[in-house]
C-alpha positions in Angstrom: 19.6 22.7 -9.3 16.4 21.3 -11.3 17.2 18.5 -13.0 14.7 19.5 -16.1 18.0 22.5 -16.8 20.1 19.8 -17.4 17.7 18.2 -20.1 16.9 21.7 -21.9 20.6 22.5 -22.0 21.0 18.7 -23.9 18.2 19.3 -26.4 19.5 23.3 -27.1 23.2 21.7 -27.5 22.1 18.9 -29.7 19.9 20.9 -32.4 21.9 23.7 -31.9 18.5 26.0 -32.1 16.2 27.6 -29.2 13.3 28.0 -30.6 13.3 24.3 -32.1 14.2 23.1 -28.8 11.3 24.9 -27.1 8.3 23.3 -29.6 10.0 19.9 -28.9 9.6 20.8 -25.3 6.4 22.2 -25.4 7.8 25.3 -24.1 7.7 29.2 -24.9 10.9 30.5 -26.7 11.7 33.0 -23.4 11.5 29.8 -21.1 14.2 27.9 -22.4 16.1 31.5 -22.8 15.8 31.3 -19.2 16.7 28.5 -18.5 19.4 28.4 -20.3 20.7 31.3 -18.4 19.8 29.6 -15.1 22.4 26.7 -15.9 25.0 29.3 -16.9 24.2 31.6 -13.7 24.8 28.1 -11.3 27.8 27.4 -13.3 29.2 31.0 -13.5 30.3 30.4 -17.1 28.9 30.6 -20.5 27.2 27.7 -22.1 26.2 29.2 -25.7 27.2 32.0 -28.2 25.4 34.0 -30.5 27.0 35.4 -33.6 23.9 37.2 -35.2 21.1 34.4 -36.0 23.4 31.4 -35.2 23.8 29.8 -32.2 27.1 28.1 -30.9 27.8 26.1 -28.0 31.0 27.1 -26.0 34.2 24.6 -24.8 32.5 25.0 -21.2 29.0 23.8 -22.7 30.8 20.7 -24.8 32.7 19.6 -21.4 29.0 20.1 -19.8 27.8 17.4 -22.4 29.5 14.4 -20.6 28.2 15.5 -17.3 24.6 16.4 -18.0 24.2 12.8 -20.1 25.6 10.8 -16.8 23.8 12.9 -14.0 20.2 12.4 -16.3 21.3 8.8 -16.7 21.4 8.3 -12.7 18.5 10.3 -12.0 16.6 7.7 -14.2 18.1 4.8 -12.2 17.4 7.0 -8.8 13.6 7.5 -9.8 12.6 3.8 -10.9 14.8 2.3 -7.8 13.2 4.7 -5.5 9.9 4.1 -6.7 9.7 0.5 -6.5 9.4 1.5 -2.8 7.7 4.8 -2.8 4.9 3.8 -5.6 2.4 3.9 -2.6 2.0 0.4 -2.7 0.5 -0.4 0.9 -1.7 1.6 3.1 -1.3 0.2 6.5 -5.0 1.1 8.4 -5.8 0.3 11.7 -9.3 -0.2 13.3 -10.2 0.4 16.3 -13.4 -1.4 16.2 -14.6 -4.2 13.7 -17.7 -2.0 12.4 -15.2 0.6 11.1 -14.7 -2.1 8.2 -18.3 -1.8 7.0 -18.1 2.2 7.1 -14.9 1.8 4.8 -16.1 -0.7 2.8 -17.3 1.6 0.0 -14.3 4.4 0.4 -12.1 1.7 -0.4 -14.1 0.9 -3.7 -13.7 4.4 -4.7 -9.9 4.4 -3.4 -8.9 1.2 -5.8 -10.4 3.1 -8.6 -8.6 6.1 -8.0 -5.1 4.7 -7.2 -5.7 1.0 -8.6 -2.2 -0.2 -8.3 -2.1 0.4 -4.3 -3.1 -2.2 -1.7 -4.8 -1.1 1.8 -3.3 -3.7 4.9 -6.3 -3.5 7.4 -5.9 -4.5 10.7 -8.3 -5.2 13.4 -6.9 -4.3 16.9 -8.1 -5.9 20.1 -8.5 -2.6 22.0 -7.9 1.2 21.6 -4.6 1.3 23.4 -3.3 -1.3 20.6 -4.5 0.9 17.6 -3.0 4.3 19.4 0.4 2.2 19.7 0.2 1.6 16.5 0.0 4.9 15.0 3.1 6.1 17.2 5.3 3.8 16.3 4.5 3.9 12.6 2.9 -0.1 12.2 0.1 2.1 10.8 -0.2 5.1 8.3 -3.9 6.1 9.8 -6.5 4.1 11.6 -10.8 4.6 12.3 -11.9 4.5 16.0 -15.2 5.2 17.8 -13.2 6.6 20.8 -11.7 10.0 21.7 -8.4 9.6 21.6 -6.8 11.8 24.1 -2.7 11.8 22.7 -0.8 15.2 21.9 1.1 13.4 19.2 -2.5 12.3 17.1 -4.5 14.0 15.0 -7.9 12.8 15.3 -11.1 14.1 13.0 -14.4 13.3 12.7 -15.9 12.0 9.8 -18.9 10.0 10.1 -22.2 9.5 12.5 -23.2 6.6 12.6 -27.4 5.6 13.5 -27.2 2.8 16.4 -31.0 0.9 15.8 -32.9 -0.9 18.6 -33.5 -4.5 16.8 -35.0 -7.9 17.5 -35.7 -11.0 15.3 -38.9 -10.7 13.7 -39.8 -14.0 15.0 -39.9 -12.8 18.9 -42.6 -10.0 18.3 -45.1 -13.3 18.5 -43.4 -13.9 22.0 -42.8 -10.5 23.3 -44.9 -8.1 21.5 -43.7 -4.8 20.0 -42.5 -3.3 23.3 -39.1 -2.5 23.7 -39.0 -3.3 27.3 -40.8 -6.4 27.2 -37.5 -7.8 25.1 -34.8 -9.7 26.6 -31.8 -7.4 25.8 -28.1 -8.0 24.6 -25.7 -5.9 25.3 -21.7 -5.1 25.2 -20.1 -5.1 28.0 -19.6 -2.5 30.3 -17.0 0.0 29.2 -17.3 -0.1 25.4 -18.5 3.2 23.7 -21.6 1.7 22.3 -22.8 0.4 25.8 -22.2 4.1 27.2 -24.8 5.2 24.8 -28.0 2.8 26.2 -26.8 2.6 29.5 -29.4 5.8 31.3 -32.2 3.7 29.1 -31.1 0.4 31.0 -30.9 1.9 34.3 -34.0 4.0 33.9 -36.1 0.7 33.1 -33.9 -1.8 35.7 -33.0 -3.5 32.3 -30.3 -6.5 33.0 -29.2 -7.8 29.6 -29.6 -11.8 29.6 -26.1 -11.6 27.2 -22.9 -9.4 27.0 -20.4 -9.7 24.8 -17.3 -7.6 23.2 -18.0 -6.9 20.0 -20.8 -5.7 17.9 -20.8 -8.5 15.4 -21.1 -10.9 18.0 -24.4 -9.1 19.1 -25.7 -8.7 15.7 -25.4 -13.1 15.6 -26.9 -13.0 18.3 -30.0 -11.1 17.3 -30.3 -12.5 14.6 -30.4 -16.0 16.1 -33.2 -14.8 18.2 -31.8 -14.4 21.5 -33.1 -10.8 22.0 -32.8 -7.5 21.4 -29.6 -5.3 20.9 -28.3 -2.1 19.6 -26.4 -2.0 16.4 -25.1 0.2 14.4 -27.7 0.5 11.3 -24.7 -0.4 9.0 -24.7 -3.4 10.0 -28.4 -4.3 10.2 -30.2 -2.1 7.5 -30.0 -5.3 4.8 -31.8 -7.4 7.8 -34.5 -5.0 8.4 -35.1 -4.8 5.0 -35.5 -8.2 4.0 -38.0 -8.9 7.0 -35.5 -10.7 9.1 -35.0 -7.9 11.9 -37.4 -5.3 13.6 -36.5 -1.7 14.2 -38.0 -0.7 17.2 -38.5 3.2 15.7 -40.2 4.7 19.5 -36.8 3.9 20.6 -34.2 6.9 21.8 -32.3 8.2 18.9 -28.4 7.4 19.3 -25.2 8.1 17.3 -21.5 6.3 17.4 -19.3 9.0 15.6 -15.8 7.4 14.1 -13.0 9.1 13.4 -9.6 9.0 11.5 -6.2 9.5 13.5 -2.8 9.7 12.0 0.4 10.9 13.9 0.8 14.7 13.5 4.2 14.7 12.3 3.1 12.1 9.4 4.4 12.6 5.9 1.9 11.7 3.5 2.3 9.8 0.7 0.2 10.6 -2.5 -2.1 7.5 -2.5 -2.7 7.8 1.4 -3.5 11.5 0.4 -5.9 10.3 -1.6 -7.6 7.9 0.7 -8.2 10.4 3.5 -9.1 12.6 0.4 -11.9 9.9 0.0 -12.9 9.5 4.1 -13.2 13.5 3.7 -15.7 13.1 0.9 -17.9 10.5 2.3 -17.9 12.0 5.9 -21.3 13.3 7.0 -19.6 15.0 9.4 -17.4 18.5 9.6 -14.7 17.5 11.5 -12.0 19.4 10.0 -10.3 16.8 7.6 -11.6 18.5 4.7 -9.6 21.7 5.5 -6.7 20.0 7.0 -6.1 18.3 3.9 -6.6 22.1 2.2 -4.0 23.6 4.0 -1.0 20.7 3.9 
């Protein structure tokens, strides 16, 4: 039964009119008519009389009274209790790598002021296998990765491509010149997407990185202390090269890192994390699908 019956039935018995009730209600005189006759069709009794313009309410609909006043009362106490927990307060998000912060760096601005009374809880996971677990068994509501996740239980969607940059300190083109193969090259270590991308260009040139490491910011220091050359995602270098302090090597080969979202496929969506895959969706420079997902829930 919809609790709104209950209040119409209250506001009909207490002025004792139905079209009063309906302006107060902001509703049309053949609405509350109906349902009116809803609440007597549940109860399989009658609620109200009419003895030509005058409308009286029935023993049945004065018992009613009692009832309808308690049940509204502890739906008000149901609602605010409930949504002290369910007032979207905290959207846990996983990230499968550390550059995925920078991509939702500006979603997030958007996100607070859309829903500004809900908090995002980002994590940073080690390793793919640690963000996957995570989105099983529920430690997070969604999560970005770089990698295809392979998992009949996730839903994964691409949303944005992001430009990887060849880039060296300005400082070395005095030592090495503007060739990219003269450069001493850093690199992450075998195994990581990223180092997938560049590794035919390494091989093809018999290119041994002087440095590896495990994660792009650590490379980007690294550049930027002048150790070398390295491949970055332009997110995370575009304020360097435009300030003078890094070099885009432009002749270089053209490669993309796409990131995804991934949620569990049987995930019941609040409204505010709704709303922030709303947001991914609308900054996403790629058609992967999320758009129309979202459509069709």
């Amino acid at each position: 039964m919809d609790i709104r019956l209950l209040q119409t039935f209250l506001l009909v018995a207490k002025i004792g009119n139905v079209t009063q009730a309906a302006e107060q209600l902001n509703f049309s005189q053949p609405t509350v008519t109906a349902q009116i006759r809803a609440l007597e069709e549940h109860f399989e009794v009658l609620l109200f009389e009419r003895v030509g313009k005058k409308l009286y309410i029935t023993k049945a609909g004065l018992r009613l009274i009692a009832y309808a006043e308690k049940l509204l009362l502890l739906y008000g106490e149901a609602r605010a209790t409930v949504q002290e927990f369910s007032h979207d307060r905290t959207i846990k998000v996983g990230l499968g790598t550390a550059v995925a912060a920078h991509t939702l760096s500006p979603i997030l601005r958007e996100f607070q002021e859309r829903v500004p009374n809900v908090s995002v809880s980002i994590e940073h996971c080690f390793n793919i296998p640690i963000t996957v677990k995570g989105i099983l068994d529920n430690s997070f509501d969604l999560a970005l990765v770089h990698d295809k996740i392979s998992n009949s239980r996730i839903l994964q969607f691409n949303v944005v491509a992001e430009k990887l940059l060849w880039v060296t300190h300005a400082s070395l083109l005095d030592t090495y010149g503007d060739t990219l193969r003269q450069q001493p090259f850093i690199a992450l270590k075998q195994g990581s997407v990223y180092r997938e991308k560049y590794n035919p260009y390494l091989r093809q040139n018999a290119i041994i990185p002087i440095l590896e490491y495990s994660d792009s910011e650590a490379v980007r220091q690294a550049v930027l202390n002048g150790l070398g050359i390295g491949v970055l995602p332009e997110v995370l270098v575009r304020s360097h090269i435009e300030d003078g302090t890094l070099h885009e090597f432009c002749d270089a080969p053209k490669l993309e890192i796409d990131f995804s979202v991934i949620f569990h496929k049987d995930k019941t969506f609040t409204l505010a994390m709704r709303t922030l895959l709303m947001a991914i969706a609308e900054h996403a420079n790629i058609n992967g699908g999320l758009s129309e997902y979202l459509s069709s829930m």
